[in-house]
Structures are given as C-alpha cells and as structure tokens.
C-alpha positions in Angstrom: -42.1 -58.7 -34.2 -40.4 -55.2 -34.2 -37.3 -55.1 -31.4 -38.4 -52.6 -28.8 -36.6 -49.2 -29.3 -32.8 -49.3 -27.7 -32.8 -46.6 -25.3 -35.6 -44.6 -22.7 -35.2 -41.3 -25.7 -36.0 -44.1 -28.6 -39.0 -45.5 -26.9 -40.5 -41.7 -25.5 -40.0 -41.0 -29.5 -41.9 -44.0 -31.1 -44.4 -44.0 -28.2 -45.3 -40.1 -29.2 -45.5 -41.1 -32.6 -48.0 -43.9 -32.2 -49.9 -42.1 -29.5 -49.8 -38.7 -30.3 -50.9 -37.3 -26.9 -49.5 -39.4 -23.7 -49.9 -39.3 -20.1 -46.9 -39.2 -17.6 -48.0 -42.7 -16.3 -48.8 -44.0 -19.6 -45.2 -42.9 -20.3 -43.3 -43.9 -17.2 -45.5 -47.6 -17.8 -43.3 -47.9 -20.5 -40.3 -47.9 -19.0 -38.9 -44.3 -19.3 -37.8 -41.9 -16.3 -39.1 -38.6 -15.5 -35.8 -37.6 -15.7 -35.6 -38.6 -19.0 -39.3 -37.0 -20.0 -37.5 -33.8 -18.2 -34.9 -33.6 -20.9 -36.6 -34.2 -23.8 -39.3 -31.2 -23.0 -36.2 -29.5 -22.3 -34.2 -30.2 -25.6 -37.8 -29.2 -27.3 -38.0 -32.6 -28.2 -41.6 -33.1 -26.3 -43.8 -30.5 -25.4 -45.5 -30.3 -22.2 -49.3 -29.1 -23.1 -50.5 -29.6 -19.2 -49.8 -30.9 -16.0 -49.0 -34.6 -16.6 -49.8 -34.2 -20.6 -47.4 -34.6 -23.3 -47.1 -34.7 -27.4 -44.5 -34.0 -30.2 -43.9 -30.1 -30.8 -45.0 -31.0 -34.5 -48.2 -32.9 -33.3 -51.1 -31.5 -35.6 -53.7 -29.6 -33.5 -56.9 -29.5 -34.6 -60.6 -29.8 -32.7 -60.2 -33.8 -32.5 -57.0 -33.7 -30.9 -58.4 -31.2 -28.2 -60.7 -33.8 -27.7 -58.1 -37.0 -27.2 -56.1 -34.5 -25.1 -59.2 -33.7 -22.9 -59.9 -37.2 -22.8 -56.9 -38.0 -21.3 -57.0 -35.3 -18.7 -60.5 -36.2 -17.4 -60.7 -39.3 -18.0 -64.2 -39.8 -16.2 -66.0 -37.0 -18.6 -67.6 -37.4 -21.1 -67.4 -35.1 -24.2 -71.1 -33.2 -24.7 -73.1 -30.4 -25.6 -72.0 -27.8 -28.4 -68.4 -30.2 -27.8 -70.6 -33.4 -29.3 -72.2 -31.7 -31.7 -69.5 -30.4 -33.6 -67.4 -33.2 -33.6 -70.9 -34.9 -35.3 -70.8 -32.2 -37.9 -74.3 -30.9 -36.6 -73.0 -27.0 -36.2 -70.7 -24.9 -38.1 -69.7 -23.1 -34.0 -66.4 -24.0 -33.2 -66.1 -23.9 -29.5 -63.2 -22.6 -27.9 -63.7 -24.1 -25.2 -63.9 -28.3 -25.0 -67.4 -29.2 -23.3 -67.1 -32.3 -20.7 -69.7 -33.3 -18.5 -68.5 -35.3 -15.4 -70.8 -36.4 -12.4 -71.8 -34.4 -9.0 -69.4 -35.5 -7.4 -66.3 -35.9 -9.7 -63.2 -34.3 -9.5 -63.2 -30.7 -11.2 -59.6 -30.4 -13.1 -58.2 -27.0 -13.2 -58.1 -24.9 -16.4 -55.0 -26.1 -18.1 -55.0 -27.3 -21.9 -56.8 -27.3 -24.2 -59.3 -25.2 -22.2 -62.8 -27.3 -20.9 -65.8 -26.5 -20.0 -67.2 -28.6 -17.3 -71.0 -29.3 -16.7 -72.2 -31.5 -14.0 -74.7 -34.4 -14.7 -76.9 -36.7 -12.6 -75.8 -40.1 -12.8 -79.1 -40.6 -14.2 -78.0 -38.3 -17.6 -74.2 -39.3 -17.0 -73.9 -42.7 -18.6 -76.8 -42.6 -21.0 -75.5 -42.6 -24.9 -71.8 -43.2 -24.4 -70.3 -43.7 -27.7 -66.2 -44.5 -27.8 -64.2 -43.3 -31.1 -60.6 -43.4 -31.7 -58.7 -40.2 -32.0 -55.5 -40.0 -32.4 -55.2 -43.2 -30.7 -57.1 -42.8 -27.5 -60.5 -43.8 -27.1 -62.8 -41.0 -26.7 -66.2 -41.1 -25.0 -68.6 -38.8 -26.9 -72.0 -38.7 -26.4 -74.8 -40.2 -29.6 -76.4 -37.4 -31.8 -80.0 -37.9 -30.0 -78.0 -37.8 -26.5 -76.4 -34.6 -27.0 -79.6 -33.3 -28.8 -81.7 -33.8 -25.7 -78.9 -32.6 -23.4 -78.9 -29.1 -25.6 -82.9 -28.5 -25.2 -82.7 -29.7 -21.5 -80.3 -27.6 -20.6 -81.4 -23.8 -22.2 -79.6 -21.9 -19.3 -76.2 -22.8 -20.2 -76.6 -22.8 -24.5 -78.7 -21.0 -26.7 -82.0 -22.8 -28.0 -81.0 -21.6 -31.2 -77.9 -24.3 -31.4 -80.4 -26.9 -29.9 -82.9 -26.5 -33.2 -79.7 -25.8 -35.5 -78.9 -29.3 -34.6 -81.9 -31.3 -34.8 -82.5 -30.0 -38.0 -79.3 -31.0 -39.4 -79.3 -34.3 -37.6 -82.9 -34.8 -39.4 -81.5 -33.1 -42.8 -78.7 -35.2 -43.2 -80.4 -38.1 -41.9 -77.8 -38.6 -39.0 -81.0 -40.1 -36.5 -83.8 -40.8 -37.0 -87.3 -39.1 -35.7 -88.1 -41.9 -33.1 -84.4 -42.4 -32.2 -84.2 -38.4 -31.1 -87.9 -38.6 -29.4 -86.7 -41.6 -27.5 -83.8 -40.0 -26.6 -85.1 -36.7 -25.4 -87.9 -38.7 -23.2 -84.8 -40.7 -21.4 -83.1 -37.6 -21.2 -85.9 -35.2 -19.8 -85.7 -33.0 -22.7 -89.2 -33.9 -24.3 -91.8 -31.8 -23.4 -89.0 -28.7 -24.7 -88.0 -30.6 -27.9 -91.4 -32.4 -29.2 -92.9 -29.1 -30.7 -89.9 -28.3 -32.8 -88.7 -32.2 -33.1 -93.0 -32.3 -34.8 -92.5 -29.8 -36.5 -89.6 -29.9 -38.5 -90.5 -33.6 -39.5 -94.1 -32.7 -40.6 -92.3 -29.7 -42.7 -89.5 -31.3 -43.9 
C-alpha cells in the first residue's frame, strides 16, 4: 500500500490527479485546510471553476467533464434532455449549456460553471431511468436513451420536436434501444400519445 502523500500541498496534488474535479468538502475530508486550497488557487496551482469547485489548470475540458463538474455541483440532478442525448451519441448539437433536471422543490444553484440548464420534474419523471457512469472519476447520473427520448417528445415547449425525432431515429438506426424498450418508456414517461406516430413509423420504414 502506497504511503499517503507527506504534506496538505502533496495530497491536494495527488487527490486532483485521481479526481480530476473536487469539491471543497471532498477536499477538506482529506485532511487539507482551506488555507492551504487558498494558496494553491493562488500560486495557479488549482483552479477555482465555481463556488466550492476545483480541478488542475491543465485538467482536459471537454463535454464529459462539464458533466462530472455539473454533477458535483448539483448533486440531486440528474443529467437530461439534449444534455443525455448527446452524451449517448444520439445528436450531433452540442449544447452550451449542461441540461439537469432536479425535482419541484430542489434547490436551484445559481449560474456558475460550466453553465446549466435546469428543468423541473415531478417526482413521478424524476427517478425513472437513472443510469450512473463514471467520468472522470465521479459517478454521473444520466438518464437511459428511451428515458431521455420520452422526456424530449413530452416536453415540445422547452426543445424542438425536430431533436426529439433526430434522436429516436438514431437510437433505432444504430440499434441503441430497442422498439418496445422506447414505447415502454414513453408510456411510463407520458410521452406516448406524441411519440407513437413517428416511433410507428420510422420502424415500419426502416
């Protein structure tokens, strides 16, 4: 077993390095002072990227890390809509904005980074379809591919259909779900009677 590193600098380095985006708690759990946190965003050895929220200034941004950074930040959402679909490879639209649905009644961060987009869900649509995946070592909830599918058709006001149908027919294209697996979805998910003509007919045509 590997000696823990010597001093509070040592052990903010090796914990940014095997988690590439940390909390202040996660951070101060470990044994290392805000003082010492202070210093190091102030040598430019850490960068502050929001309130509580820190990573290495050489930490490799890209759309999955916005996504284990949002996580962190909220950690009750869940990450949905165009958000979910993209990180399933269902739509070449990169949003600029990181799409996180929370409950009614669940804290609303303020804008900080990366930037969100928050949508409110029942507690009914909240929990249904929850997948976890690791990103750069945090655990992510994203919802499934027929979850996010159904959330897009139910909710026309806030995206374009046009995304919605650009996704099912990729998900049925590259055989990412199944038929019944979307239809079951989008009946649990109050998105059938909007989804089954074009869920019909792009699996009779295709």
């Amino acid at each position: 077993m590997a000696p823990l590193p010597a001093t509070q600098r040592d052990r903010l380095r090796d914990l940014l390095v095997r988690h590439p985006v940390a909390r202040a708690q996660e951070l101060r759990n470990a044994g290392i002072a805000a003082a010492t946190i202070a210093r190091a965003v102030k040598d430019g050895e850490v960068e502050r990227v929001g309130r509580g929220l820190y990573q290495r200034p050489d930490a490799t941004i890209d759309v999955a890390h916005a996504l284990a950074e949002t996580a962190k930040r909220i950690p009750k959402g869940v990450i949905a809509m165009v958000s979910a679909l993209a990180f399933h490879g269902l739509t070449d639209q990169m949003p600029r904005k990181v799409w996180v649905a929370i409950g009614p009644g669940d804290w609303s961060p303020v804008s900080s980074y990366p930037p969100t987009r928050i949508v409110r869900f029942s507690e009914k649509y909240l929990r249904q379809g929850v997948e976890h995946h690791m990103i750069s070592g945090v655990s992510v909830p994203i919802y499934s591919i027929p979850k996010t599918l159904a959330d897009l058709f139910r909710n026309s006001k806030l995206v374009d259909r046009s995304v919605a149908v650009e996704g099912l027919r990729a998900a049925l294209d590259l055989r990412k779900a199944t038929p019944a697996e979307i239809g079951q979805a989008a009946k649990a998910g109050g998105a059938w009677r909007i989804m089954r003509p074009y869920l019909e007919a792009l699996t009779f045509n295709g």
